[in-house]
N, C-alpha and C positions, 0 to 999 in steps of 0.2 A: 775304913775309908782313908783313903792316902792324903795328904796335907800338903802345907808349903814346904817343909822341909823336903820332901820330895821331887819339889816343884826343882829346888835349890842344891838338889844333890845331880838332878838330870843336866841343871848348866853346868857345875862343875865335869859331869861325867862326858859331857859330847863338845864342852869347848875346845875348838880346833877342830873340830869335823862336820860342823857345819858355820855359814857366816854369821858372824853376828849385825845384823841388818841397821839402815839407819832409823832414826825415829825424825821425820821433817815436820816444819809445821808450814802446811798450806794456807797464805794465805786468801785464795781465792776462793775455795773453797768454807774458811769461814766468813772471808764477808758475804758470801752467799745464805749461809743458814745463821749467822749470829751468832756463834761457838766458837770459840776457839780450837781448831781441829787437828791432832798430829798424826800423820800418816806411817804407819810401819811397815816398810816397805821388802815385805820375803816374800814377795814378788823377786826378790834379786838372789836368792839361793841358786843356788847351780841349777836344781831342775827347775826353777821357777815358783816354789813352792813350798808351804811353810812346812809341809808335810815330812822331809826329812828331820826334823827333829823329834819327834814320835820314833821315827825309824829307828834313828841314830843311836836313841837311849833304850829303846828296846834289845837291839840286836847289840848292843854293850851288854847286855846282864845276862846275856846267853852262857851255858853253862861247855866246858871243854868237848863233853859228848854231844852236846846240842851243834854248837859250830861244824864238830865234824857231820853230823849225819843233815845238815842243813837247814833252807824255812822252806816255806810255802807263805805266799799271799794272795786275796784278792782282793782284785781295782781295777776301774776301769781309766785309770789316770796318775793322779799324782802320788798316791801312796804306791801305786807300783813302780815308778820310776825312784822314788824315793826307795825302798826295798833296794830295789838293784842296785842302785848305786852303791849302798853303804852293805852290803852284802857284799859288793865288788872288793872295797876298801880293806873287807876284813878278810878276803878271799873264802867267804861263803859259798856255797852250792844257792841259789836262790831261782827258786818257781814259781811264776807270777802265771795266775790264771785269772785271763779277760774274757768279760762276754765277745759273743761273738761279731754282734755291731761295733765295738771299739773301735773306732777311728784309726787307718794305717798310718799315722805319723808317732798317734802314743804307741802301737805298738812297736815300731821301729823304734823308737827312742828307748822303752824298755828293753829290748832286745839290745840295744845296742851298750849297756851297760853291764851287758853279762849274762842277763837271767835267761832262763829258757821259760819262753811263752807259751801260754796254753790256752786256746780260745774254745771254750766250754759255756754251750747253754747261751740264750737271748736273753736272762736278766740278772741284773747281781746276784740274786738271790740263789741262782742255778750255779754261779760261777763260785758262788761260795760253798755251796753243798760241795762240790767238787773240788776243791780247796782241801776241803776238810778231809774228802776221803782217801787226798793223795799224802794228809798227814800223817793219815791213818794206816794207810799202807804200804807209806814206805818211811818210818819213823819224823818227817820234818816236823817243825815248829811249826805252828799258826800263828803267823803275827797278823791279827786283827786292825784296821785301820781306826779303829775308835775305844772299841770296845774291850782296853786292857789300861792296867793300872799306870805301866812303864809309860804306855805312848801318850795317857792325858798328859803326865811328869813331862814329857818331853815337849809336848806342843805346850806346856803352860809357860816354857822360857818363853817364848816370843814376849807373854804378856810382860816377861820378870826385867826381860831386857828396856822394854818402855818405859816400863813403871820406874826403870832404876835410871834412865838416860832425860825424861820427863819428868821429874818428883812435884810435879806439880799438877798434873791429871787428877781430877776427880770422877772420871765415867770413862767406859770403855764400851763400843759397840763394836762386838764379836760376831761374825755370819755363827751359823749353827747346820750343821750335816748329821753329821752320826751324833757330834755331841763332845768331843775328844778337844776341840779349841776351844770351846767356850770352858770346859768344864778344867783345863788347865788354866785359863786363864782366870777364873774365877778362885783357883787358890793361890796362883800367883800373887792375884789381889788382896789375899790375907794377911800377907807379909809386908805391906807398905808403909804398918804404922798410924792406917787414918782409915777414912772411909770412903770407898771409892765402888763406886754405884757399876756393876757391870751388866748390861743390856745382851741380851742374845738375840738376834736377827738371823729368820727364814724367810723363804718368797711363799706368798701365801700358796701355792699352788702344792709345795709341797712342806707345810705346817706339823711337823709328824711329833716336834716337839710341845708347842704351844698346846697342841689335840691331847696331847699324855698326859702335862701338869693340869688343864682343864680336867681332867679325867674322859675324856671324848674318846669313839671309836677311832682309832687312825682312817681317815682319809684321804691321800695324796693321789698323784699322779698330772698325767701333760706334759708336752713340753716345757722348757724352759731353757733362757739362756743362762741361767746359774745349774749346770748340772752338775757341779762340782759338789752340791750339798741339797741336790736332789735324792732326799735319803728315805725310805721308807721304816727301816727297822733302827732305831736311835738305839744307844750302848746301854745297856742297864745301869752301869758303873756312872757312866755323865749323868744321868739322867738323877742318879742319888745327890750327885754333887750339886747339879743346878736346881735342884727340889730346895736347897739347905741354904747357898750363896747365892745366884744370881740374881737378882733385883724383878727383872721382868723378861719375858720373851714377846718378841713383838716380831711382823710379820708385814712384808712391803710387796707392793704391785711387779709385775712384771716389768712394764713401762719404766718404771723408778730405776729397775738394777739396770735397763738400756742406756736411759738417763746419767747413773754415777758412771757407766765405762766412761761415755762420751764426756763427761764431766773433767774426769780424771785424764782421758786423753787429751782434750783440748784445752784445758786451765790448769794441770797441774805436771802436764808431756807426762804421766805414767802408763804405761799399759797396764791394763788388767783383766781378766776373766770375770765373767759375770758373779761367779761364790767368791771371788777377789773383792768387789763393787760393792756387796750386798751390806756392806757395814757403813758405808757412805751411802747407798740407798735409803736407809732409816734415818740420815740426816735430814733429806730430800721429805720423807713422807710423816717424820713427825718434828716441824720443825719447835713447835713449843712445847716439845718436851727438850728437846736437848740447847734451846737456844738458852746465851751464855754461863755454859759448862766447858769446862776443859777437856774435852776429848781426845781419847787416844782410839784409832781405828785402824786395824790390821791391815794391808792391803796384800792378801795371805795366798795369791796365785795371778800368773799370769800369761797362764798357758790357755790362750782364746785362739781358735783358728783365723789365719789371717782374713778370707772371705767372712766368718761372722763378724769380726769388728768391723771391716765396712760396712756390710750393713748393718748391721746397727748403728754406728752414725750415718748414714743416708738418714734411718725412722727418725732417728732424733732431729737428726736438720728438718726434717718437714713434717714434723709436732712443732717445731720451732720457730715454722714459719719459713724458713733460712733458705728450703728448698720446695718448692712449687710444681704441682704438674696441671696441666690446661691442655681444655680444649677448646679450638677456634674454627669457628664458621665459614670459611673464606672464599671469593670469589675464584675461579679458578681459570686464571689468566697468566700473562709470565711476568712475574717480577714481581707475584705476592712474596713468597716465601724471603726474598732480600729485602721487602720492604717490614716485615714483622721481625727480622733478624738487625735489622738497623733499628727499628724501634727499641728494643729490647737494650742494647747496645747501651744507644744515645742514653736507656735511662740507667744504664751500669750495673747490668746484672751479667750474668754467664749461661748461657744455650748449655746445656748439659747433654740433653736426649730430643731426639724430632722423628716421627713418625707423620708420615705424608698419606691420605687415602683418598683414592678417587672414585672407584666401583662401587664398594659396599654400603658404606657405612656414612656419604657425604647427603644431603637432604636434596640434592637439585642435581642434576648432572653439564650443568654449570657452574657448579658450587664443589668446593671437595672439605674434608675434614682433617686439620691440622691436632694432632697430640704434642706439645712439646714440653718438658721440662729446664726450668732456669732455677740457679742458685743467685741466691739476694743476702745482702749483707748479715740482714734482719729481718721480722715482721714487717715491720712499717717500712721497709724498702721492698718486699713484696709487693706489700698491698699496692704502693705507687706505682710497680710497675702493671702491675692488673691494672688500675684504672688508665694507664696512659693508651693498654690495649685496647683497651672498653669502648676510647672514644672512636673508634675505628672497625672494632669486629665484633662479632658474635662471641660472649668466653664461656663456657662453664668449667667449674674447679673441680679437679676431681680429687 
């Protein structure tokens, strides 16, 4: 099993090729959970993700024949961009094979770093077989995205960087995917000197680690907005390391990792990707386990499509009350619709969306049916504005 000293030979080995990231301390987000929380933000790496440094220190220990005859990777995201870039860097051959749903922006973005792309097979798992047999065939390397000794080494700087920039962290909550960050940062952890509790965090939907150490059949699958560490096959190698070091693995709602983007976006201005979030999600869903502990939590991608982070804040606004959608009864005459729009007004809210029907769907055909959606400060500025409607129309909330 590989160690800190590993851990501590991969910073030396990849400083200067990839950033060394800041470590902040938010604090909004601790007076929210009662912890004192610092945020690590590789979210700001060139491809947006913490994932080059795995790359980095891997495709460093590559041997004179290896380089020339090239790699092979599969991902459907950030470790292929990470690949290609520092493949780029060392003037590597590099072939990245994506499923075929892959999103055309990661693809272009990988492509655009050099590698030649190859979209193979609808699941990782297909795009991986495939992977393998273009190592196999035409002598490249497989660099694994989790599951190799090099690339834990390398994702465990992140933690090494915290741990050395915060000396005063006692806990760390790590998202978990294949297994490659937690299980680097858990040796990281080794080296601090003290005892510093590190937590590993999945969505439950896809729990493949939690299932293992239980000894449970693996079952995952669903969507989710954390695809980033929607992992079904976990590393063998992680999985040794976080059997030995990590404290606990624990597992949060879907809702939650909605919740910490929007969290992070509006209280702390960072973007992030929902397997970005998922380490401030666990703040969110176990607050008495982490309340006041010093935390350090990765915020380790921030490669979200721009449509998903909207909506996702929309859901959040209106779990939060903040944004409201109604339906109104109304008579159907001229000058309803300017008199609910000035209602609405006078009590300081924002019209957002208005759908008007008069055919189908209205109970009288004197009557028509208004759908309208308004944003409100708050809750309680909601609710006032509902009842100021109340005393006038028919509402029901939807």
């Amino acid at each position: 099993m590989i160690g800190f000293e590993d851990v501590r030979a991969a910073a030396d080995r990849i400083a200067g090729k990839v950033i060394r990231t800041p470590a902040i301390r938010s604090d909004a987000i601790s007076r929210l959970t009662g912890a004192e929380v610092w945020l690590k933000l590789d979210s700001l790496q060139v491809t947006g993700a913490f994932k080059e440094r795995g790359a980095a220190n891997r495709l460093a220990l590559l041997t004179a024949p290896e380089r020339a005859a090239g790699v092979v990777a599969m991902s459907a995201g950030n470790h292929a961009q990470a690949v290609a870039r520092h493949s780029a860097l060392l003037g590597i051959r590099a072939v990245i094979v994506m499923p075929a749903f892959t999103p055309s922006t990661k693809v272009t973005r990988t492509a655009q770093w050099g590698a030649e792309v190859v979209l193979h097979g609808t699941t990782l798992a297909e795009a991986a077989a495939h992977a393998r047999s273009l190592a196999d065939n035409q002598g490249l390397t497989f660099i694994h995205p989790y599951d190799d000794d090099a690339v834990i080494a390398g994702q465990g700087t992140l933690a090494l960087e915290l741990i050395e920039d915060v000396p005063e962290l006692d806990t760390l909550a790590v998202p978990i995917g294949g297994g490659g960050l937690i299980a680097g940062a858990a040796l990281a952890a080794l080296g601090a000197g003290r005892r510093i509790d590190v937590f590993g965090v999945e969505v439950e939907s896809y729990a493949a680690m939690a299932q293992e150490l239980a000894g449970q059949p693996v079952s995952v699958g669903g969507t989710t907005i954390a695809e980033g560490i929607a992992v079904r096959d976990i590393g063998r190698r992680p999985l040794e390391i976080v059997r030995k070091f990590v404290s606990q693995v624990i597992t949060v709602p879907e809702h939650l990792i909605e919740n910490a983007i929007a969290l992070l976006a509006e209280e702390a201005k960072i973007v992030a990707e929902g397997a970005g979030a998922t380490g401030v999600a666990a703040l969110l869903a176990y607050p008495d386990l982490f309340r006041g502990r010093r935390i350090g939590v990765p915020i380790c991608g921030a490669n979200i499509d721009n449509r998903a982070l909207a909506n996702v804040l929309q859901r959040v606004m209106i779990r939060d009350g903040r944004m409201m959608r109604l339906v109104l009864d109304i008579p159907d005459r001229p000058g309803v619709l300017g008199e609910i729009s000035t209602r609405i007004g006078q009590a300081g809210a924002n019209i957002i969306e208005v759908s008007h029907h008069r055919l189908f769907t209205s109970p009288s055909v004197q009557a028509a049916r208004l759908e309208i959606m308004f944003e409100a400060r708050d809750a309680a500025h909601s609710e006032a504005v509902v009842a100021a409607l109340e005393e006038h129309y028919a509402v029901t909330r939807l």
